[in-house]
C-alpha positions in Angstrom: 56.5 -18.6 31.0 54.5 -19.6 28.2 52.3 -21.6 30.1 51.5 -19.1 32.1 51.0 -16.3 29.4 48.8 -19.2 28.0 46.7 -19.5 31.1 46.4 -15.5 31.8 45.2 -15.4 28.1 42.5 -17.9 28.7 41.5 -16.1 32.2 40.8 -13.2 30.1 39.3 -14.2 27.4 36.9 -16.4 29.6 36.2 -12.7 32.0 35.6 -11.2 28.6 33.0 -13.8 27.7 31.5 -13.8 31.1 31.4 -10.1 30.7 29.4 -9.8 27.5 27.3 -12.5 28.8 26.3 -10.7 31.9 25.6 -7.6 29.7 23.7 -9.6 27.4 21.6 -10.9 29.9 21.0 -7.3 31.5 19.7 -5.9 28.2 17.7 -8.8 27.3 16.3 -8.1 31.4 15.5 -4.6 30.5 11.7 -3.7 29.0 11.0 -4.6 25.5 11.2 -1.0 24.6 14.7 -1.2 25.4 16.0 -1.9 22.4 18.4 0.9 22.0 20.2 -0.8 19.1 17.5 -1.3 17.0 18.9 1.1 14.0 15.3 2.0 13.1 13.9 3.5 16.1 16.5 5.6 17.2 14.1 8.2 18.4 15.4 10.9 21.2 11.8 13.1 20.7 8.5 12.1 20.5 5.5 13.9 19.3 1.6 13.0 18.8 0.0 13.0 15.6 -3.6 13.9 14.8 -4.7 12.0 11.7 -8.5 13.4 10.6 -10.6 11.4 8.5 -13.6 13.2 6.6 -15.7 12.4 3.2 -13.9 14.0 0.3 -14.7 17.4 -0.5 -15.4 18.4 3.2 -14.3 21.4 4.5 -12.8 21.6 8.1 -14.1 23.8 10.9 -11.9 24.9 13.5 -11.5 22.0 16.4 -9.3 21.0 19.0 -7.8 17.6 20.0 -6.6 16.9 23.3 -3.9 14.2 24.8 -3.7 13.3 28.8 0.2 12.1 29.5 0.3 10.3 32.3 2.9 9.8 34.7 2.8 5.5 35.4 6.3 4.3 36.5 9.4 5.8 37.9 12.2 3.1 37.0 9.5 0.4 37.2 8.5 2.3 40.7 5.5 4.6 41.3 6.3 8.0 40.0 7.8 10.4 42.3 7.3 14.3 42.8 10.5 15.4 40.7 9.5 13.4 37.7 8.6 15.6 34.6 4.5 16.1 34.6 3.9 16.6 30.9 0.1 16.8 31.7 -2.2 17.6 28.5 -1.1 18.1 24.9 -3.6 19.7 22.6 -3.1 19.9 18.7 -5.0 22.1 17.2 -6.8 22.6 13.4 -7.7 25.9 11.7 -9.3 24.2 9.1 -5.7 24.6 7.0 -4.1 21.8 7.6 -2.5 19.5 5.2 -3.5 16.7 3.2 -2.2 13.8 3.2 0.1 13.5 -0.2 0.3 10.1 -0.2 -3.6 9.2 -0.7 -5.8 11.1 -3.3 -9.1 11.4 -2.0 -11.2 12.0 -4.9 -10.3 8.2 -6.1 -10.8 6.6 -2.3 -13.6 8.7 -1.1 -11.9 9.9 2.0 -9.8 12.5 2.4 -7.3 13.0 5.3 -5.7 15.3 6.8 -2.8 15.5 9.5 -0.9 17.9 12.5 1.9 17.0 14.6 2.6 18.6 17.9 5.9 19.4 19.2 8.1 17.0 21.0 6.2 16.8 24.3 9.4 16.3 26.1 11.9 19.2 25.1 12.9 21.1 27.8 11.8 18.7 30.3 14.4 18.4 33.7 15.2 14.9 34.6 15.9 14.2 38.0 18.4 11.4 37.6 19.3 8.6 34.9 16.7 6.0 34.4 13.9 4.7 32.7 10.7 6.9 33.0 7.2 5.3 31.8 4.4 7.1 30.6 0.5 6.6 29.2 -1.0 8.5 26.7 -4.3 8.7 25.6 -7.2 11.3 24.0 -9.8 12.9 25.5 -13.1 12.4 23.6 -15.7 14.9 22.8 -13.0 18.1 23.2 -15.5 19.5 20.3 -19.2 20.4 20.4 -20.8 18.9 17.3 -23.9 20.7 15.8 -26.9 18.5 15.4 -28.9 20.5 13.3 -28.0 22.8 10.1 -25.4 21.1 9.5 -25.3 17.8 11.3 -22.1 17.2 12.5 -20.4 13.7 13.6 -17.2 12.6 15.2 -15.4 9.6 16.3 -12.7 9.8 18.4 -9.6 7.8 18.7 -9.5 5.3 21.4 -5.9 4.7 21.1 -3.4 4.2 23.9 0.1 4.7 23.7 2.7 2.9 26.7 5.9 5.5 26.3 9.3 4.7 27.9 12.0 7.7 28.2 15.7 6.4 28.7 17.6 8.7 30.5 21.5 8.5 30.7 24.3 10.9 32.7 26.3 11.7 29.6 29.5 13.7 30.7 27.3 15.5 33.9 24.4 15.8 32.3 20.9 13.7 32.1 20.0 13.6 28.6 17.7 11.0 26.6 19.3 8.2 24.6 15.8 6.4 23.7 12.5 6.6 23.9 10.5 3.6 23.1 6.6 3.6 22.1 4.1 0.9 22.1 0.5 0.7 21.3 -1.2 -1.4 23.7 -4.7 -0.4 22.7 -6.1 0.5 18.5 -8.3 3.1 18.1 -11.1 1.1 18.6 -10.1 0.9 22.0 -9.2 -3.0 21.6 -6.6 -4.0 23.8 -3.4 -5.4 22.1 -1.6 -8.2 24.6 1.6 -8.9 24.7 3.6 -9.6 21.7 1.0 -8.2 19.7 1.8 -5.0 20.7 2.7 -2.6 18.1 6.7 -0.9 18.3 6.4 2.5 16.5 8.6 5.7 15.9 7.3 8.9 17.8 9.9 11.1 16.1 8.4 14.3 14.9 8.6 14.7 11.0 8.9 10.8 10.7 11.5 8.9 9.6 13.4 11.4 7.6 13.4 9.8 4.5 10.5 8.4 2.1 8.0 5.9 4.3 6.4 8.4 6.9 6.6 12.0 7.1 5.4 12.6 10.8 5.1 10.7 14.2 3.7 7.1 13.9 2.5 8.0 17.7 -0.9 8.4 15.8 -4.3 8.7 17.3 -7.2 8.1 14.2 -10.6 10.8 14.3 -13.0 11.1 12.2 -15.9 13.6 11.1 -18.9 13.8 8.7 -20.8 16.9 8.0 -24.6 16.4 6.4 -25.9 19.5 4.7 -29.6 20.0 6.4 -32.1 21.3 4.7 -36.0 21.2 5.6 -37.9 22.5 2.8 -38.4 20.9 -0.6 -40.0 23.8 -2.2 -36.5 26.1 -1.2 -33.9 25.8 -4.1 -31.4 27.2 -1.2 -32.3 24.0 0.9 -31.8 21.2 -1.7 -28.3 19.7 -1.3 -28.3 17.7 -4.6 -30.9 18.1 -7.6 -31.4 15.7 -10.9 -33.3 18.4 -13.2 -34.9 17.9 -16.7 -35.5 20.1 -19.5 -36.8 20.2 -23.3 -35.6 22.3 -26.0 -36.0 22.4 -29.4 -39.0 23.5 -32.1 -40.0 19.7 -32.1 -39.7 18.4 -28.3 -43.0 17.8 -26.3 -42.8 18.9 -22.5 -45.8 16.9 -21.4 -43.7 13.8 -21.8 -41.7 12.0 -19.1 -38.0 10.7 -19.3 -37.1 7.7 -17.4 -34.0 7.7 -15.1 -32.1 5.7 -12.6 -29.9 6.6 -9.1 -28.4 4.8 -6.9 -26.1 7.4 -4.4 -23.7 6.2 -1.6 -22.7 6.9 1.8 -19.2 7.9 3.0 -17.7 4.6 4.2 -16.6 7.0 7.5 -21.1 6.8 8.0 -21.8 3.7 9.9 -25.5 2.4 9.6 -26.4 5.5 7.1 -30.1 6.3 7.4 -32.2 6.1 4.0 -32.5 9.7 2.0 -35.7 11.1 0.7 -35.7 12.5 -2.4 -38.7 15.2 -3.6 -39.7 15.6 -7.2 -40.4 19.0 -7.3 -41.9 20.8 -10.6 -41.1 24.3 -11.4 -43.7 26.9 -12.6 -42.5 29.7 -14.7 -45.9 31.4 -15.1 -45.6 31.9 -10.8 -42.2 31.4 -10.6 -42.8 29.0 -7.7 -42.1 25.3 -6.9 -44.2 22.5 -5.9 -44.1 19.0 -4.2 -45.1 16.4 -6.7 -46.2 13.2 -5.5 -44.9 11.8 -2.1 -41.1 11.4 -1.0 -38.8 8.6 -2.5 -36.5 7.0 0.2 -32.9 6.0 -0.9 -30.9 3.6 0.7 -27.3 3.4 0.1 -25.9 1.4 -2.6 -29.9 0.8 -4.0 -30.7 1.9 -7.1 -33.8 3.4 -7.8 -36.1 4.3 -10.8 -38.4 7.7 -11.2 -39.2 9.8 -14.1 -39.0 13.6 -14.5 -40.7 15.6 -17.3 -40.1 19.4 -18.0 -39.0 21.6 -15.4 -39.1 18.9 -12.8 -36.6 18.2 -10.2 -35.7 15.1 -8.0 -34.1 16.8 -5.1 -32.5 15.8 -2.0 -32.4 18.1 1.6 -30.3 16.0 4.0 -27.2 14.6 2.4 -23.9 14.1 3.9 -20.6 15.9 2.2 -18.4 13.5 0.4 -21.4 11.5 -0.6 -21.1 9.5 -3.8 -23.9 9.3 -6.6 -24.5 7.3 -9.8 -27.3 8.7 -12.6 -28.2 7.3 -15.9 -31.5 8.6 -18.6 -32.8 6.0 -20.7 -32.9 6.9 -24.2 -35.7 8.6 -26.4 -36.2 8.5 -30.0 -35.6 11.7 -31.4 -33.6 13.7 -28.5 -30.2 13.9 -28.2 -29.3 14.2 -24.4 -27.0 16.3 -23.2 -26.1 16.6 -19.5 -23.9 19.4 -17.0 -22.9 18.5 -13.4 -22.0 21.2 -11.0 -19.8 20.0 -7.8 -19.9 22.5 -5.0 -21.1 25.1 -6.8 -18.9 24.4 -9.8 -20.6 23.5 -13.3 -18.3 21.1 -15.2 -18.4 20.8 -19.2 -21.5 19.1 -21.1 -21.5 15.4 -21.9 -23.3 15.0 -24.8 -25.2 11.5 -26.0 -26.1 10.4 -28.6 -29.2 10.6 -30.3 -31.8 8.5 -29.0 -29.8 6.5 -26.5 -29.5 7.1 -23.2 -26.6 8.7 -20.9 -24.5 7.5 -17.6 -23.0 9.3 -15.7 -20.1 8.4 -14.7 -18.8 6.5 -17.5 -15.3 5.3 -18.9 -16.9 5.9 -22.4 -17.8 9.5 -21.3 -15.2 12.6 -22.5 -16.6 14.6 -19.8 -17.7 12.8 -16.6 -15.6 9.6 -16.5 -14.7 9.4 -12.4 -16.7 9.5 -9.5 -19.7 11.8 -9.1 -19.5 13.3 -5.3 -21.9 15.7 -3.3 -19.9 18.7 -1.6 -20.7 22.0 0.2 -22.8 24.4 -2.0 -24.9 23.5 -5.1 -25.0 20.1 -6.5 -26.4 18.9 -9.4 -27.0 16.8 -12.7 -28.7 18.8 -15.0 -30.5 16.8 -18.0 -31.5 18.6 -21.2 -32.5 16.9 -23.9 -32.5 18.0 -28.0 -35.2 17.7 -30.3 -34.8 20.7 -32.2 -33.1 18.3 -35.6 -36.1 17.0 -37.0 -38.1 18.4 -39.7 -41.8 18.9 -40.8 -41.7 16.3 -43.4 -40.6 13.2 -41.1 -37.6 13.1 -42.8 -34.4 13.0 -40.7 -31.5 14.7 -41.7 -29.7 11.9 -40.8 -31.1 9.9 -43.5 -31.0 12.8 -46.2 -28.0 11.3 -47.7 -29.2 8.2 -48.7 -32.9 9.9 -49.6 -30.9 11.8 -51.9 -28.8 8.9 -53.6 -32.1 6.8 -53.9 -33.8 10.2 -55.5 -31.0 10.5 -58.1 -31.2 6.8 -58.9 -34.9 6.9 -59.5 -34.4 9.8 -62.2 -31.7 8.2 -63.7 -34.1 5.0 -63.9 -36.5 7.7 -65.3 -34.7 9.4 -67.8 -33.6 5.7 -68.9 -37.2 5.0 -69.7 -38.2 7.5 -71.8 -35.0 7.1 -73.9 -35.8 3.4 -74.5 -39.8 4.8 -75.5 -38.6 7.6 -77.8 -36.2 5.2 -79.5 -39.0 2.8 -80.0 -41.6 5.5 -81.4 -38.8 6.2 -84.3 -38.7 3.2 -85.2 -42.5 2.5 -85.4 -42.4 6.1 -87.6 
């Protein structure tokens, strides 16, 4: 008897075996998406998120963004009638969407923004258990972009997204157990082969915890808006302005202060065009403004030098929001320069130099304007004013009264020394 309780053991355990290999080898036979088991991508929904790109500071318009599902395979079969059509998905911004909280735009120059659609599969009837493959991809130019007042640009995602539903009768009814995402092309519209082939969550709201807080199902746009103005003598048309003024009883007007400005494209740009900058001079007597000179044409990342006297301007018409720009004054003997930047139509606190040496802005040794400098909607604007109102008639500068003074009251005391010693010697002759 205990042989054969012996042998019925090892019949079993050997079925067993033969049993989880069998199973083994089905799973490992399935799709690679069908990795049920894998604890972190135990997604039942899937939704598609919009992430929008754009130069810091720029305001969104209203657009639409639209996603064809396609029905491919039908338990590796061509799709019948009865399986779900989820046709086209359309997210939507108002221009109130969120920022991402995870990136801080004013310190990498872009700032983006994100909506997640609904899960594009709830409610959907499934017509019997099985696997269910489907393609999604964006539709590109879904929004009409001005070319003129502003200029508007966008680049659309060129993403594709292979999408496997697993269906399973659980007690009588179909229900999904897992849904498995790959990307099989980037958003450059590169194809990814194979192994290379990127697994990600399409649960709505992410991962529930803190490493993504919405659908990794993501398809990348961008958009750049350039502010357009046409003429140079229109305060109303100039998107950024570098201004200089004089005050003070002993400043000169006629005299010109050197400067330097390099400004930068938004990385989101690709081959940005050079800028031309106006230096425009301002007549109070008419209260008019006048091209001086001919244009000056910025590249990005170049610095160049100009010079500005007295109620002169170097303006620019055509610059893109989110642009980034750099401007320093070299110092003059006898002014003290002083400086106020206005960001979108904001005016920020003065930076004050000091006297007769120059001023950059930004600068880590500023107190005022120590980050990036940035063009946005509205007015923009460094505006230089420099001090000569300290020195006096005589020459004299009040900084050196001090020791004026202390030499002074040595030279009396020298004085006063002298006659002693003489009036002491013309007693002693008497």
């Amino acid at each position: 008897m205990t042989g054969k309780r012996s042998l019925m053991l090892n019949l079993t355990t050997s079925i067993m075996l033969a049993a989880i290999l069998m199973f083994t080898l089905a799973i490992s036979a399935l799709p690679a998406l069908a990795a049920n088991t894998d604890p972190a991508y135990p997604a039942t929904e899937a939704a598609i998120t919009k992430i929008l790109k754009t130069p810091y500071g720029t305001k969104l318009p209203a657009m639409n963004f639209k996603f064809v599902v396609t029905q491919t395979a039908e338990d590796e079969k061509a799709p019948t009638a009865a399986m779900p059509d989820i046709g086209t998905v359309t997210i939507s911004f108002d221009g109130k969407q969120t920022l991402d909280p995870g990136i801080d735009g004013s310190k990498t120059g872009t700032d983006v923004w994100y909506l997640e659609s609904k899960d594009i599969f709830a409610g959907k009837k499934w017509p019997h258990a099985g696997v269910y493959e489907y393609n999604i991809k964006e539709t590109a130019l879904t929004n009409t972009a001005s070319a003129k007042n502003p200029t508007e640009v966008y680049a659309y995602s060129k993403a594709e997204y292979k999408v496997l539903v697993y269906v399973a009768n659980i007690n009588g009814q179909l229900k999904i157990t897992h849904i498995g995402v790959l990307m099989i092309k980037n958003d450059a519209g590169a194809t990814i082969e194979g192994t290379d082939q990127v697994k990600v969550n399409p649960t709505p709201g992410g991962d529930g915890g803190d490493k993504y807080i919405y659908s990794q199902m993501i398809f990348t746009n961008s958009y750049v808006k350039t502010n357009d103005g046409t003429d140079p003598e229109k305060p109303d048309d100039w998107t950024l302005a570098i201004s200089k003024k004089v005050v003070g009883d002993f400043s000169d007007p006629s005299i010109y202060f050197n400067f330097k400005l390099s400004v930068y494209a938004p990385e989101l740009l690709n081959n940005p065009p050079a800028y031309n900058a106006y230096i425009v001079e301002y007549n109070p007597a008419g209260g008019k403004y006048s091209v001086v000179g001919t244009p000056i044409a910025f590249n990005s990342g170049v610095q160049k030098s100009f010079q500005l006297r007295h109620n002169q301007f170097l303006v620019f018409l055509e610059t893109p929001v989110g642009m980034k720009y750099a401007v320093s004054e070299e110092g003059t003997a006898g002014y003290i320069p002083k400086a106020v930047v206005t960001y979108a139509g904001a005016a920020g606190a003065e930076e004050v130099g000091k006297k007769g040496e120059g001023l950059e802005l930004p600068a880590a040794g500023n107190l005022v304007y120590k980050d990036t400098l940035y063009i946005g909607d509205g007015v923009n604007s460094a505006a230089f004013v420099n001090d000569r109102g300290t020195t006096t008639p005589t020459g004299i500068s009040m900084d050196d009264l001090p020791f004026i003074v202390l030499i002074g009251v040595g030279m009396m005391a020298l004085a006063g020394f002298a006659v002693f010693k003489l009036r002491g010697k013309a007693k002693e002759n008497a």
